[in-house]
C-alpha positions in Angstrom: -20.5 -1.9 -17.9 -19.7 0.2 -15.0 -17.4 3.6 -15.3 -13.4 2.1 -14.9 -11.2 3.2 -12.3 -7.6 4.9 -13.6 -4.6 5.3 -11.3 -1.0 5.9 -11.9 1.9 3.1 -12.3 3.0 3.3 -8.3 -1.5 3.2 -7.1 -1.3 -0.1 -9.5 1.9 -1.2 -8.1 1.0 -0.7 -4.5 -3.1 -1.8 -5.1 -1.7 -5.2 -7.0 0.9 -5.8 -3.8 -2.5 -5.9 -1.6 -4.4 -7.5 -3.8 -1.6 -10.7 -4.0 -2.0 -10.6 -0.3 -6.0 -10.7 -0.1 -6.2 -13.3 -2.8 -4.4 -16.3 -4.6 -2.4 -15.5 -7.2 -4.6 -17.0 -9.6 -7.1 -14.6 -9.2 -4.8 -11.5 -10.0 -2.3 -13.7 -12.3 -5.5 -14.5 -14.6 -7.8 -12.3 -16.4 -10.8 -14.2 -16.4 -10.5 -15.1 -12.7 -9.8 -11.5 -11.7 -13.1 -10.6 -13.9 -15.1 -13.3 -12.2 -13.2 -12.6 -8.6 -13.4 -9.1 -8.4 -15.1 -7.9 -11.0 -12.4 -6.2 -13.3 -10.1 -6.1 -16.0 -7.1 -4.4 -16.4 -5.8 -1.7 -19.1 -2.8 -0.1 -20.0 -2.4 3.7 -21.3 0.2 6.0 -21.9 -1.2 9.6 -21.4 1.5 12.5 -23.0 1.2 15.9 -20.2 1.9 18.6 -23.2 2.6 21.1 -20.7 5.3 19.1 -18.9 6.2 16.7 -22.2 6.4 13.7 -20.2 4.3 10.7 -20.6 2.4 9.1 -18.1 1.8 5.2 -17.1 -1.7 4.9 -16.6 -3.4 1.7 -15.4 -7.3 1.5 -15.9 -9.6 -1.0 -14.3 -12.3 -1.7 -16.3 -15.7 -3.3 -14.5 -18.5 -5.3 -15.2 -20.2 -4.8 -12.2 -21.4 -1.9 -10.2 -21.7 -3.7 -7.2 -18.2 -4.9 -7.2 -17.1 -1.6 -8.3 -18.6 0.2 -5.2 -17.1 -2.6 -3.0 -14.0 -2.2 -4.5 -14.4 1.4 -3.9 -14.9 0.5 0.0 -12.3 -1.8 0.6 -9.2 -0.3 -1.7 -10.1 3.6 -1.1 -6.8 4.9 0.5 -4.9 3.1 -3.0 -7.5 4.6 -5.4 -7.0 8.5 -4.0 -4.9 11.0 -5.8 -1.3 10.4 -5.3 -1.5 14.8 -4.9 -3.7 14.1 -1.8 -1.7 11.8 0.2 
């Protein structure tokens, strides 16, 4: 299993948007499709910021494959960079 991917609640939200354009809504409505599709599942956290107190929406994207990971990697950069950076 390859290393997963974690972004915020608005990457997700703007990464998912794109995705429903690129693909059928099967493929990002359905776990196994998106596994089979793209390569990934999806998993929620809630990460607690002790020096703010606040608790964070984290979405991870766990992958199977490497290769599909790296392609992912090439086509979705600008949504996977640091919210800090843009």
């Amino acid at each position: 299993m390859a290393k997963p991917i974690t972004m915020t609640q608005r990457q997700w939200t703007d990464f998912h948007y794109q995705l429903m354009q690129d693909y059928p809504a099967s493929v990002t409505l359905i776990r196994s499709a998106m596994k089979r599709v793209l390569g990934f599942t999806t998993r929620r956290n809630n990460y607690y910021d002790k020096e703010t107190e606040i608790y964070h929406r984290l979405v991870c994207l766990d992958f199977y494959s490497e290769k599909k990971r790296t392609f992912l990697i090439l086509k979705y950069g600008e949504f996977l960079e640091d919210e800090d950076e843009q």
